[in-house]
C-alpha positions as CSV (number, residue, x, y, z in Angstrom):
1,X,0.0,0.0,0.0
2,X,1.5,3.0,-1.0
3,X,1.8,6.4,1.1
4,X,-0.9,8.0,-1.1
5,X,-3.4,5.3,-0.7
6,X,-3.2,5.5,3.0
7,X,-3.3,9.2,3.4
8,X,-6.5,8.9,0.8
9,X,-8.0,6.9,3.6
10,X,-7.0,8.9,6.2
11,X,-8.3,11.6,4.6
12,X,-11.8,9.7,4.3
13,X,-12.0,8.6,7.8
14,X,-11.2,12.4,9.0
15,X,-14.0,13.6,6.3
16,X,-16.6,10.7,7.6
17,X,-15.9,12.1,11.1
18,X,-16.6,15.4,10.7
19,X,-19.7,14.2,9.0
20,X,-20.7,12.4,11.6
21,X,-20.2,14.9,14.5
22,X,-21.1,17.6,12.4
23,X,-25.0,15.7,11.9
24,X,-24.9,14.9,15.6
25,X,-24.6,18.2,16.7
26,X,-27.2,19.5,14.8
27,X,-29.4,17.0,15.3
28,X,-28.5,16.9,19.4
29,X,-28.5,20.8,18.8
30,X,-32.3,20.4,16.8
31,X,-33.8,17.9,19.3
32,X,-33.0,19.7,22.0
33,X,-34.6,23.0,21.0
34,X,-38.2,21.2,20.4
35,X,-37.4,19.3,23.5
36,X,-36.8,23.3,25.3
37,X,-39.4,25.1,23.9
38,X,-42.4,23.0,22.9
39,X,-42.0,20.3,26.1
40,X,-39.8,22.4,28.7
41,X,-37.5,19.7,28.9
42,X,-34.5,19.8,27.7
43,X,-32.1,17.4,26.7
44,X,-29.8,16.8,29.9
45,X,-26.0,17.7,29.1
46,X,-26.8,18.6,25.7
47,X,-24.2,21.6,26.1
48,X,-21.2,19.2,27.6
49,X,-22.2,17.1,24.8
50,X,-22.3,19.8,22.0
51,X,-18.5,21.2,24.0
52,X,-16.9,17.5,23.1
53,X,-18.3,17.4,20.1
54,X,-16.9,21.0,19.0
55,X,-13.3,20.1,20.4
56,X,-13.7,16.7,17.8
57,X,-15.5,18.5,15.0
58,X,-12.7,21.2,14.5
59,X,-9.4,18.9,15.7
60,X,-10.9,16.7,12.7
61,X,-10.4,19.0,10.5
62,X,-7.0,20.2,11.2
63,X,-5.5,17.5,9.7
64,X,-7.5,18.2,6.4
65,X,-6.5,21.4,6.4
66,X,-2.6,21.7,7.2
67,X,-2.6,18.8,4.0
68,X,-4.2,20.9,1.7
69,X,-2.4,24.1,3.1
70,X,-5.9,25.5,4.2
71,X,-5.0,27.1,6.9
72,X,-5.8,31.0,7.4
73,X,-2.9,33.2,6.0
74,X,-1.6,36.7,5.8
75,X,0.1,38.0,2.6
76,X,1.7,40.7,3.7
77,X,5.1,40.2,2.0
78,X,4.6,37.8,-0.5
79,X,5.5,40.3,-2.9
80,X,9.1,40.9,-1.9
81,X,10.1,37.6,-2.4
82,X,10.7,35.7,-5.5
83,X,12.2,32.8,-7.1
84,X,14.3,30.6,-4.3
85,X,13.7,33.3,-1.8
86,X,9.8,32.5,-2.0
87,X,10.1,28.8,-1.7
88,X,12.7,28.9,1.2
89,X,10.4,31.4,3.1
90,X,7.5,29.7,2.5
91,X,9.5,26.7,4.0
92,X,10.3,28.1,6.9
93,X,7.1,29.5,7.9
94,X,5.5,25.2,7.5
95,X,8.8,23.8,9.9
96,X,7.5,27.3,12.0
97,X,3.7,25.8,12.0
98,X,4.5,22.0,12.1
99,X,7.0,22.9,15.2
100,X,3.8,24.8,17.0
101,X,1.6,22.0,15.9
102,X,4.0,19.6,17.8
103,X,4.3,21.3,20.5
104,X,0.4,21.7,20.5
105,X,0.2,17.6,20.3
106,X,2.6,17.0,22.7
107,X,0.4,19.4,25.6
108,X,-2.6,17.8,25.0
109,X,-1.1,14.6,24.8
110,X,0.3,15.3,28.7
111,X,-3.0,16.9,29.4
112,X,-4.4,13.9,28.7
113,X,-2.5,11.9,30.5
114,X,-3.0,14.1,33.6
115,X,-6.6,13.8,32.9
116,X,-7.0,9.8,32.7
117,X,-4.7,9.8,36.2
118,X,-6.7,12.3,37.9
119,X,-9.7,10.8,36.9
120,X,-11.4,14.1,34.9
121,X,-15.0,14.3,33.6
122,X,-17.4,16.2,32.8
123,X,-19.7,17.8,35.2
124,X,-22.8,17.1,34.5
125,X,-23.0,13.4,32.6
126,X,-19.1,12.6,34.1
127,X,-17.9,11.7,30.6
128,X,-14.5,11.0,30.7
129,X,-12.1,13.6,29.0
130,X,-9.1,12.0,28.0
131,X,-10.2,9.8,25.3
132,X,-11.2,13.1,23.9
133,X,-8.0,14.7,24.4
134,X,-5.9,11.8,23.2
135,X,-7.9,12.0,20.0
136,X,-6.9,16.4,19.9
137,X,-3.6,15.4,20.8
138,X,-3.5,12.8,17.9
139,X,-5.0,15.0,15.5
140,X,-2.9,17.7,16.0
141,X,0.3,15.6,15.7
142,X,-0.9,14.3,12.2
143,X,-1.5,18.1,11.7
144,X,2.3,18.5,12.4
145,X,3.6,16.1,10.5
146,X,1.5,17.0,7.2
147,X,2.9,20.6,7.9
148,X,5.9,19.3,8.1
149,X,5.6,17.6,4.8
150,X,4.7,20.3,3.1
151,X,7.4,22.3,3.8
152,X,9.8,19.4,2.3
153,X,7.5,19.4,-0.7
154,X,7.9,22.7,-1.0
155,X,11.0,23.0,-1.2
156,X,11.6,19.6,-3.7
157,X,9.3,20.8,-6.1
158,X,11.5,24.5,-6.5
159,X,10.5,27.6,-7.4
160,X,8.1,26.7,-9.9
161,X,6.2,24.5,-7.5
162,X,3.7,21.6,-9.2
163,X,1.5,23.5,-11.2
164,X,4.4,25.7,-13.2
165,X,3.5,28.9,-11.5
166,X,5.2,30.3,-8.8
167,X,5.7,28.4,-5.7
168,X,4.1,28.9,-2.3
């Protein structure tokens, strides 16, 4: 199995996911509103429920995004860079991002830890909250490393980059 196959289903387990929780929240988010306003009861924990749900939801996606260099930019100074100077800089600034996004992982990842040994949950239905930072922890480390790759990319494909424009 090549490294393309299994990032293509990677990348359709992360997209099912966010599917998934996506529908469940507003279905969670829908139920309970009918269940507030037309019966007066609402669903219990729907808001710790909807709070997991977010931290999944957008920790899905950061995978997805870092791979398809997605993430929310500012182009200040692309313009005084050209040629080799553009591709190196551009370089930098993914080893900058995949260096935050490991250092992100690898907090959550303890926090998680601290959080199975101490026993944490939520208030109200006393989920547990590591699984759910292990998976925010793992996500953000595949986040990393996709940065990371994109920066080598980068700079293999030159100053042309892949599609014979200027590089990123």
């Amino acid at each position: 199995m090549t490294a393309a196959a299994i990032m293509a289903g990677i990348e359709r387990l992360l997209r099912g996911i966010l599917a998934l929780v996506l529908f469940s929240m507003m279905a969670l988010v829908f139920v309970d509103v009918i269940a507030r306003y037309v019966f007066n009861d609402p669903i219990p924990g729907a808001f710790e429920i909807t709070q997991l749900l977010m931290g999944v939801l957008v920790f899905s996606g950061l995978p997805l995004a870092s791979r398809a260099g997605q993430h929310i930019t500012i182009s200040l100074m692309d313009g005084l860079f050209h040629g080799r100077a553009r591709v190196l800089r551009r370089a930098a600034i993914e080893t900058l991002s995949g260096a935050a996004l490991l250092g992100l992982a690898w907090l959550l990842w303890r926090d998680a830890e601290k959080a199975r040994g101490w026993g944490d949950y939520t208030a109200f239905l006393e989920i547990p909250l590591h699984p759910v930072l292990y998976f925010i922890a793992l996500m953000s480390l595949l986040a990393a490393l996709l940065t990371f790759a994109r920066a080598i990319a980068g700079v293999r494909a030159g100053p042309l980059g892949p599609g014979g424009g200027e590089g990123a």
